[in-house]
PASEBA-1860 file (N, C-alpha, C; in nm, 3 decimals):
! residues 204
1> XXXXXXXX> -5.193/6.088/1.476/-5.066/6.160/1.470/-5.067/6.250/1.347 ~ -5.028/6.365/1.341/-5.028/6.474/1.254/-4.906/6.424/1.149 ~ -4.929/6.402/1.014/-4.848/6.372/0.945/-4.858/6.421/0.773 ~ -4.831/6.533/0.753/-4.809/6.568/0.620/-4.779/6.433/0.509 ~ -4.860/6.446/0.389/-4.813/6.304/0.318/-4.652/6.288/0.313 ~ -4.581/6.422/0.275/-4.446/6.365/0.213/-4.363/6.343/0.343 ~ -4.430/6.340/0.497/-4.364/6.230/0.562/-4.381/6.154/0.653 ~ -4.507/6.065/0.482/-4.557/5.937/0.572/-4.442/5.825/0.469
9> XXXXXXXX> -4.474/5.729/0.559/-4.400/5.633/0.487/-4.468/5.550/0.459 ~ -4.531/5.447/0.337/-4.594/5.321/0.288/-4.532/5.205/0.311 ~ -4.371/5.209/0.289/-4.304/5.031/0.238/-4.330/4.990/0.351 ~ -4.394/4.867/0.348/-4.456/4.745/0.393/-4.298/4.709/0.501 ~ -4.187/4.661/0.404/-4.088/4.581/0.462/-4.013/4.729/0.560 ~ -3.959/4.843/0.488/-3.935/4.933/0.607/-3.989/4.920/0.744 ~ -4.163/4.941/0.734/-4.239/4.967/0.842/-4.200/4.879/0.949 ~ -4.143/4.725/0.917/-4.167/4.569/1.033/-3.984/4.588/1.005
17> XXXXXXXX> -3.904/4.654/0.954/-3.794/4.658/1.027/-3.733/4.747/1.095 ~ -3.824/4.844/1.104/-3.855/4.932/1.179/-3.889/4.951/1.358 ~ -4.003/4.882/1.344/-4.081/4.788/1.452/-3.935/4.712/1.484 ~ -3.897/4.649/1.460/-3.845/4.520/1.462/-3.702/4.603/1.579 ~ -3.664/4.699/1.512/-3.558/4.770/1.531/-3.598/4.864/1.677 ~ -3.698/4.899/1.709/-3.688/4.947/1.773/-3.819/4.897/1.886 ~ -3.757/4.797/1.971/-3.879/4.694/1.984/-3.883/4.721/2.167 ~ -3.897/4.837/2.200/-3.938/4.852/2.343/-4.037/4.969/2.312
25> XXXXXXXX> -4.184/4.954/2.257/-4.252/5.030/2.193/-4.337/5.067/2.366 ~ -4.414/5.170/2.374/-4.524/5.207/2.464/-4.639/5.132/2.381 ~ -4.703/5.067/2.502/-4.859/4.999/2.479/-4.935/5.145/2.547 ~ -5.039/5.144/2.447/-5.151/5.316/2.557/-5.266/5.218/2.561 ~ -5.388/5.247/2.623/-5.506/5.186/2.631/-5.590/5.255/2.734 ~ -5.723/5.306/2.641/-5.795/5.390/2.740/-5.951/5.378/2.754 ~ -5.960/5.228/2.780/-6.111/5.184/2.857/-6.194/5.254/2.971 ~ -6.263/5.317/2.927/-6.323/5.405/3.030/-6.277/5.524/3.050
33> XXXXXXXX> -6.197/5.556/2.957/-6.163/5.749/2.953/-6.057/5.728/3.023 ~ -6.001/5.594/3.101/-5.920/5.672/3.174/-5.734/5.600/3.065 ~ -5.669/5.667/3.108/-5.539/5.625/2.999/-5.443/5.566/3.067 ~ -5.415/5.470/3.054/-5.237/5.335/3.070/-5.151/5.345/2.968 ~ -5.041/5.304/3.019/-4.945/5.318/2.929/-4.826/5.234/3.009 ~ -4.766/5.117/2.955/-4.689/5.051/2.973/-4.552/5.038/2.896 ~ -4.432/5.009/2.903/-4.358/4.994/2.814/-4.282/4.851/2.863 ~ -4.292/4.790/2.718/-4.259/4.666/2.665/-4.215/4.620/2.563
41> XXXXXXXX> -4.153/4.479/2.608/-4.099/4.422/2.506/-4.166/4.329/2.422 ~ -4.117/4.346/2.262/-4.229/4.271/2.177/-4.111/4.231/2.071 ~ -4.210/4.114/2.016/-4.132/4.073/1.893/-4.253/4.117/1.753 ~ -4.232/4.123/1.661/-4.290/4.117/1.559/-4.298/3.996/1.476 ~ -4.355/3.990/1.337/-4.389/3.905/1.302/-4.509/3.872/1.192 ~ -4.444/3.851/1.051/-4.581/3.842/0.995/-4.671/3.738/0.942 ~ -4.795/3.785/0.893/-4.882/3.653/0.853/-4.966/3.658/0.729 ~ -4.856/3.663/0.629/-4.920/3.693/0.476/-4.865/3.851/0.493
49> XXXXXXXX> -4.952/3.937/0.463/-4.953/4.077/0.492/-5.002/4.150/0.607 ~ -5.030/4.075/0.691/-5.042/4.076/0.851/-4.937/4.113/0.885 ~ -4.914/4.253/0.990/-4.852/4.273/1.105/-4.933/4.240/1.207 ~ -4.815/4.132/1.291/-4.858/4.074/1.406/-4.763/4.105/1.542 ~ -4.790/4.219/1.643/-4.719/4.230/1.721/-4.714/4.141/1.862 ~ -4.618/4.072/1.944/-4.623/3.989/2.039/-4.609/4.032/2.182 ~ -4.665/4.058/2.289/-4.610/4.127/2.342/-4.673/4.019/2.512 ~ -4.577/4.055/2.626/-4.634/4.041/2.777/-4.609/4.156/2.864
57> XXXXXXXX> -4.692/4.116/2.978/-4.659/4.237/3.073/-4.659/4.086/3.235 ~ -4.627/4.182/3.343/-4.691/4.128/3.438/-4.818/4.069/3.505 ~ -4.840/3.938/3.526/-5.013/3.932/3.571/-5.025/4.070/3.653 ~ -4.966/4.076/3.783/-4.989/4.170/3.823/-5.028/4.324/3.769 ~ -4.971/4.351/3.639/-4.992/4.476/3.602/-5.133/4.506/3.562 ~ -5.189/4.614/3.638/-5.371/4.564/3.582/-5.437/4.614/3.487 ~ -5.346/4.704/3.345/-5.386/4.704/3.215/-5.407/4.622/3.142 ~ -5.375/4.453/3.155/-5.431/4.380/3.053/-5.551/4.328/3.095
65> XXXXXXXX> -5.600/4.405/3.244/-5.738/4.384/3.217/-5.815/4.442/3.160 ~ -5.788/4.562/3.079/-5.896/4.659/3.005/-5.893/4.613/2.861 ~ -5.822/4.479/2.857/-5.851/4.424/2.698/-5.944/4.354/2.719 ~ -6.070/4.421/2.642/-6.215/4.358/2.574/-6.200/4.370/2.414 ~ -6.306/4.426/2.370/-6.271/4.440/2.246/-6.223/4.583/2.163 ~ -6.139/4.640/2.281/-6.136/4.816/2.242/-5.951/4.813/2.172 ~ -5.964/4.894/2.087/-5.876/4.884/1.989/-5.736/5.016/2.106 ~ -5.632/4.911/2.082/-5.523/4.999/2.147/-5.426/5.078/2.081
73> XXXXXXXX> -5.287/5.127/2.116/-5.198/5.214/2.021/-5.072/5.145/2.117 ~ -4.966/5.085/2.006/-4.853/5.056/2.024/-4.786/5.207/1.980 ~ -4.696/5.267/2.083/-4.590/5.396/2.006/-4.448/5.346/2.012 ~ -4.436/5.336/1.858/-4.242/5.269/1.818/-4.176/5.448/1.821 ~ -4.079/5.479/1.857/-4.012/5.581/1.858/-3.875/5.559/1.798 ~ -3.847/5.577/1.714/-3.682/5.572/1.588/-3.592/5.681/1.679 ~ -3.491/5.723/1.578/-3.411/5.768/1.602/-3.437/5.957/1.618 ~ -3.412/6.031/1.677/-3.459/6.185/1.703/-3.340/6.259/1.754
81> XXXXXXXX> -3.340/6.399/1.680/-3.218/6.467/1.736/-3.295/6.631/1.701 ~ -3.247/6.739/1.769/-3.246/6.887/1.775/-3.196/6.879/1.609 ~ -3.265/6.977/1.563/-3.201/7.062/1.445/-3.157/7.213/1.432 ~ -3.063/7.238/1.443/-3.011/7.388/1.445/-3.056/7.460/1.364 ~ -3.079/7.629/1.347/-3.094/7.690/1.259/-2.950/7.669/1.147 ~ -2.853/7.678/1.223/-2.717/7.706/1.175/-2.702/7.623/1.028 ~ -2.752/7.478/1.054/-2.681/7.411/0.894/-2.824/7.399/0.796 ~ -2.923/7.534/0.791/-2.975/7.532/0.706/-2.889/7.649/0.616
89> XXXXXXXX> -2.892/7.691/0.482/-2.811/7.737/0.395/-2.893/7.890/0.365 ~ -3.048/7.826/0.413/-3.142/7.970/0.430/-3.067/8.015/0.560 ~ -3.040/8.159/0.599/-3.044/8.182/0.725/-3.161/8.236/0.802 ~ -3.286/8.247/0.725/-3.393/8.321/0.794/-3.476/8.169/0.829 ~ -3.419/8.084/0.949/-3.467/7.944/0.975/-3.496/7.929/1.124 ~ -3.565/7.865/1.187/-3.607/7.827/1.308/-3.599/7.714/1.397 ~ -3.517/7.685/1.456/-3.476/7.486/1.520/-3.626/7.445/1.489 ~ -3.597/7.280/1.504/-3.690/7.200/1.448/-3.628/7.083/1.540
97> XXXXXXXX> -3.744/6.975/1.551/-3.678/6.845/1.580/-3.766/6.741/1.471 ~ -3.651/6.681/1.461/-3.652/6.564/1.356/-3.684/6.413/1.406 ~ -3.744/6.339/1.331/-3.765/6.235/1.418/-3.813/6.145/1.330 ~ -3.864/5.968/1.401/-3.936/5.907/1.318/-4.001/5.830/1.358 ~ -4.157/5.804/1.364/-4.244/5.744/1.486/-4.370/5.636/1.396 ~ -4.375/5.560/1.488/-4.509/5.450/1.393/-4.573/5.441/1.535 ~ -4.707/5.480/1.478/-4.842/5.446/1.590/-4.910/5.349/1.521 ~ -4.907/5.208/1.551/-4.952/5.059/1.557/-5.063/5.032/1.585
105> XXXXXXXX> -5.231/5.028/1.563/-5.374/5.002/1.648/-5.355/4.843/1.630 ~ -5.495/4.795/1.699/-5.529/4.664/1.711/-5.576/4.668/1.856 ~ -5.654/4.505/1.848/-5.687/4.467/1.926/-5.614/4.352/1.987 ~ -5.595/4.364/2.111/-5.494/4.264/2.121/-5.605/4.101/2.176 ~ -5.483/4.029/2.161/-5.582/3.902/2.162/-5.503/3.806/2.267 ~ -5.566/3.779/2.401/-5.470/3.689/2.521/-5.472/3.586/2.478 ~ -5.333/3.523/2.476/-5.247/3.407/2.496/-5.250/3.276/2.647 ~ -5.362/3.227/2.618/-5.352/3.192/2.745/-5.304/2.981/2.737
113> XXXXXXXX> -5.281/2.963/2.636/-5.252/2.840/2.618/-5.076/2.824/2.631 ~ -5.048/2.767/2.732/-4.899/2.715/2.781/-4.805/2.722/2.663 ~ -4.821/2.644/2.583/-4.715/2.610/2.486/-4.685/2.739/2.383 ~ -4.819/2.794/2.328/-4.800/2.923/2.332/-4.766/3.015/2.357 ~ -4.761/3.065/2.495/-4.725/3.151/2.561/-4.559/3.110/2.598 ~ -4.517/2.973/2.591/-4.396/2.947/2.560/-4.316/2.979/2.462 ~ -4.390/2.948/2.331/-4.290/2.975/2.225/-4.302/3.146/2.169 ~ -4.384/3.216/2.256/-4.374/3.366/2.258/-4.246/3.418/2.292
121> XXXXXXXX> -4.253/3.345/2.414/-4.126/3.421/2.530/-3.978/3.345/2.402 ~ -3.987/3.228/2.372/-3.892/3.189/2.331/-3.806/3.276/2.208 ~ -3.909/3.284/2.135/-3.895/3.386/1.986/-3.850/3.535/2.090 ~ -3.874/3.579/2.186/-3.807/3.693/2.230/-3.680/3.673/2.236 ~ -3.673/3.595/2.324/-3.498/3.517/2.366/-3.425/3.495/2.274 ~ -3.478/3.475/2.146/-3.373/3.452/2.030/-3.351/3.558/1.941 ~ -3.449/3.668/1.958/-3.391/3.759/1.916/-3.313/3.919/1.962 ~ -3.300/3.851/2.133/-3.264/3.943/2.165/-3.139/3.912/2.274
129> XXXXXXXX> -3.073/3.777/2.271/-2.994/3.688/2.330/-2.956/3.559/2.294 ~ -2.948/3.513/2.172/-2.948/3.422/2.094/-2.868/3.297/2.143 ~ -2.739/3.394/2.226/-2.641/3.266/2.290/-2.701/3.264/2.379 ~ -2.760/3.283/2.472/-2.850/3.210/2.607/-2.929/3.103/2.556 ~ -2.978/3.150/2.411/-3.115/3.009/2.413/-3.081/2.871/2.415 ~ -2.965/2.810/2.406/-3.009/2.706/2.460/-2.984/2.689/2.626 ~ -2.967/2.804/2.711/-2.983/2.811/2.849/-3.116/2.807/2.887 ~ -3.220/2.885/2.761/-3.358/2.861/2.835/-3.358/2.736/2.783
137> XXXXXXXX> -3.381/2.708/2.708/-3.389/2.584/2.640/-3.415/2.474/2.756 ~ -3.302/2.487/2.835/-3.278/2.366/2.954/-3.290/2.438/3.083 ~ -3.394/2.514/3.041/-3.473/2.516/3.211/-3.516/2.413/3.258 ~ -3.547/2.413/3.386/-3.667/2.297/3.431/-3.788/2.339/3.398 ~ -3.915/2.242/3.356/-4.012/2.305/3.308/-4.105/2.334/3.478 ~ -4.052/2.338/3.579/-4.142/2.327/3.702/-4.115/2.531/3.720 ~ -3.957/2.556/3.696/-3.932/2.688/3.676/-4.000/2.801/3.582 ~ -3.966/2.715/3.480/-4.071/2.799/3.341/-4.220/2.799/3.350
145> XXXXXXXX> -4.256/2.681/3.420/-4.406/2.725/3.459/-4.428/2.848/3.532 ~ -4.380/2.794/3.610/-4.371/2.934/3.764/-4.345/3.064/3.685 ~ -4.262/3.111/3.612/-4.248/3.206/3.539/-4.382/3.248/3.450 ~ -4.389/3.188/3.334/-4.490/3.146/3.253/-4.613/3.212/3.313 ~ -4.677/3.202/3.449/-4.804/3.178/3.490/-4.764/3.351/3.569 ~ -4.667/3.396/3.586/-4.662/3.501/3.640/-4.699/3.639/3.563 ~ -4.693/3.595/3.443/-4.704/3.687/3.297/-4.835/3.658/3.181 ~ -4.872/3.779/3.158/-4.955/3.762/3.046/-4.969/3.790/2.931
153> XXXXXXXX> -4.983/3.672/2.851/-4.912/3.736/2.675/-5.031/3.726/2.590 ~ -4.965/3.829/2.522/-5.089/3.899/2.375/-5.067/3.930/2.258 ~ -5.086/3.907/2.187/-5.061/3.940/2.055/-5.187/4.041/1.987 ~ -5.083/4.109/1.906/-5.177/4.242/1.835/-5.168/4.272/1.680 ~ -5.283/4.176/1.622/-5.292/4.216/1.491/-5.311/4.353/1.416 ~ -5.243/4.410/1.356/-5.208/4.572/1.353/-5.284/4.551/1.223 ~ -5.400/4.590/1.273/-5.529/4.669/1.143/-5.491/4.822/1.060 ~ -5.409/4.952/1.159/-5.362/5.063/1.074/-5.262/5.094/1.135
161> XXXXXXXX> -5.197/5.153/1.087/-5.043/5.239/1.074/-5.061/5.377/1.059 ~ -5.007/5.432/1.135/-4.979/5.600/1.134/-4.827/5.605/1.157 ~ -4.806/5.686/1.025/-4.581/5.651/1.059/-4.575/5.854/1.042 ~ -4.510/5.897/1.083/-4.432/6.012/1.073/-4.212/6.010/1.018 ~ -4.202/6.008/0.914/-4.029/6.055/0.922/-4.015/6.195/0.873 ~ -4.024/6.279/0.974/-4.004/6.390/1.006/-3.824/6.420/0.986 ~ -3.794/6.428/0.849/-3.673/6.407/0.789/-3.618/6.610/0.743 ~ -3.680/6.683/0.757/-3.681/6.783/0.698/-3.727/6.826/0.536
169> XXXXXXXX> -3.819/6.694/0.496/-3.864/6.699/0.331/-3.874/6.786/0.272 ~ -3.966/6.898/0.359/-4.025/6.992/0.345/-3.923/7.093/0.280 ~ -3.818/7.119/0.314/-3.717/7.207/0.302/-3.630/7.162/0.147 ~ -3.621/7.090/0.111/-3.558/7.014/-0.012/-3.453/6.926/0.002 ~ -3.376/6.852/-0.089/-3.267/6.761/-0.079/-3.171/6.879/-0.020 ~ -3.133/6.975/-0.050/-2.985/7.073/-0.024/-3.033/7.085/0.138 ~ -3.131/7.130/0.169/-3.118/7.135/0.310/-3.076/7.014/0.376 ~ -3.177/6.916/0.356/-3.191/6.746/0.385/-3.032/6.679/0.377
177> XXXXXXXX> -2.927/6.718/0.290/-2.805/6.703/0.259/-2.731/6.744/0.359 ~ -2.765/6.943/0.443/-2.691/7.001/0.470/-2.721/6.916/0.667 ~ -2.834/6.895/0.688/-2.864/6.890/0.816/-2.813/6.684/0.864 ~ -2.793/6.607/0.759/-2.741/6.500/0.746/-2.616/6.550/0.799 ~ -2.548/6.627/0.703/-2.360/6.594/0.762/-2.363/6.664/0.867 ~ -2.391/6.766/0.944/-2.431/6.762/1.071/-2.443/6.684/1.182 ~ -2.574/6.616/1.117/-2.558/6.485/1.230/-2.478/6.417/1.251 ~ -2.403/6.395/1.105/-2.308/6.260/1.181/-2.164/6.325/1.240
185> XXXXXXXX> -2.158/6.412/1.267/-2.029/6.433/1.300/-2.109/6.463/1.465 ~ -2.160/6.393/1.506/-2.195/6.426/1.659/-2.193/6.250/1.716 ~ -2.108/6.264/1.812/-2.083/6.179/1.874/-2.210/6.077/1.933 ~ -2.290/6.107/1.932/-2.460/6.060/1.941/-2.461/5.934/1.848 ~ -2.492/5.834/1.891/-2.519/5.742/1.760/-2.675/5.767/1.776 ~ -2.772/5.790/1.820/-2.875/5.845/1.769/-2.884/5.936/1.640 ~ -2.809/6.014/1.678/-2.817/6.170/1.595/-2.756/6.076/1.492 ~ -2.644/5.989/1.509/-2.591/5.943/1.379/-2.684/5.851/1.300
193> XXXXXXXX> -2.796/5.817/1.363/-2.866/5.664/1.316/-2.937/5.746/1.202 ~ -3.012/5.933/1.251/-3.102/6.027/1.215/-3.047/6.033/1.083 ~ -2.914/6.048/1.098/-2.827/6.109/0.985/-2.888/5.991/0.843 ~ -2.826/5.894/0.912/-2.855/5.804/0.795/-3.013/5.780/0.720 ~ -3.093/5.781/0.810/-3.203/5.773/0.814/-3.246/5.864/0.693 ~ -3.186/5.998/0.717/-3.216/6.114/0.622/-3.179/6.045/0.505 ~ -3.068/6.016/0.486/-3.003/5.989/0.394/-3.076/5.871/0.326 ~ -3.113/5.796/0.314/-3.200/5.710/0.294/-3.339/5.753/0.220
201> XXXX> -3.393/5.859/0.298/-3.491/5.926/0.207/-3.475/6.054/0.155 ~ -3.365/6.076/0.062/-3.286/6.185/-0.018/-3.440/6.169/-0.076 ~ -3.504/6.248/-0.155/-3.544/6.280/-0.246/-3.452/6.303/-0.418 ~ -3.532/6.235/-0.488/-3.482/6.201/-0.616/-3.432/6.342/-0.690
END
């Protein structure tokens, strides 16, 4: 991913609440030239300084058969909105879109032990339906098998990071200021999430 330094991002804890935040990422994978792309749900998760991403698809779906040992790309996509010429303060300016993206590698690694692949799905459920869990909780386990065996889970130790926040840096804080209050006065909670987002990386 094309990313000028001043907008990459380093912090460790940003990056996994990030991830965390925006957790219906695209899996890509292209064994044999040819390219897949799935979208799924994942939890995160770390291990020391390990990013560890969690993720299933369908048995049926037949991209997790092209996991051997070839390194894949999770794409997290943040918050993104149009930028007008209008609320730059230069008027000799050109629309832009703003945005903020993490491309995730690794190899993913199958889950094929029951209890495992249980407390995968479970850690989803709790963080994304918390009052149901104790509904899964008290499944029958003859159901959760049946389920369980229909799906295949993987986990993906994230070896590099490629982040883009395509914030308007480039332009300075007065622009970066001017294209913030903009956003938030748009009914978009995207555009509003952008807003903040900017705001967050004011430059000093």
């Amino acid at each position: 991913m094309y990313s000028p330094p001043y907008n990459q991002v380093k912090d460790h804890a940003e990056l996994v609440q990030f991830m965390r935040a925006n957790g219906f990422p695209i899996l890509v994978t292209g064994t044999g030239g040819v390219l897949h792309a799935s979208h799924l749900p994942i939890t995160v998760h770390e291990e020391g300084e390990q990013i560890v991403i969690d993720m299933h698809m369908a048995k049926n779906n037949p991209q997790w058969k092209e996991f051997f040992d070839d390194e894949v790309m999770v794409l997290f996509s943040g918050p993104h909105a149009y930028v007008s010429p209008r609320w730059y303060a230069d008027p000799e300016r050109v629309p832009t879109w703003n945005y903020a993206a993490v491309h995730a590698y690794g190899v993913p690694k199958l889950i094929e032990d029951r209890n495992t692949k249980h407390a995968s799905q479970r850690r989803l459920i709790e963080s994304l339906d918390p009052l149901w869990l104790p509904k899964f909780d008290a499944l029958r386990q003859q159901y959760v098998d049946q389920m369980l065996n229909g799906i295949v889970n993987f986990s993906i130790a994230v070896t590099r990071i490629e982040t883009r926040w395509k914030l308007s840096q480039n332009r300075g804080r007065g622009e970066m200021e001017l294209i913030a209050a903009a956003l938030e006065k748009s009914a978009d909670t995207g555009e509003r999430a952008l807003a903040a987002l900017t705001r967050r990386h004011f430059p000093d």
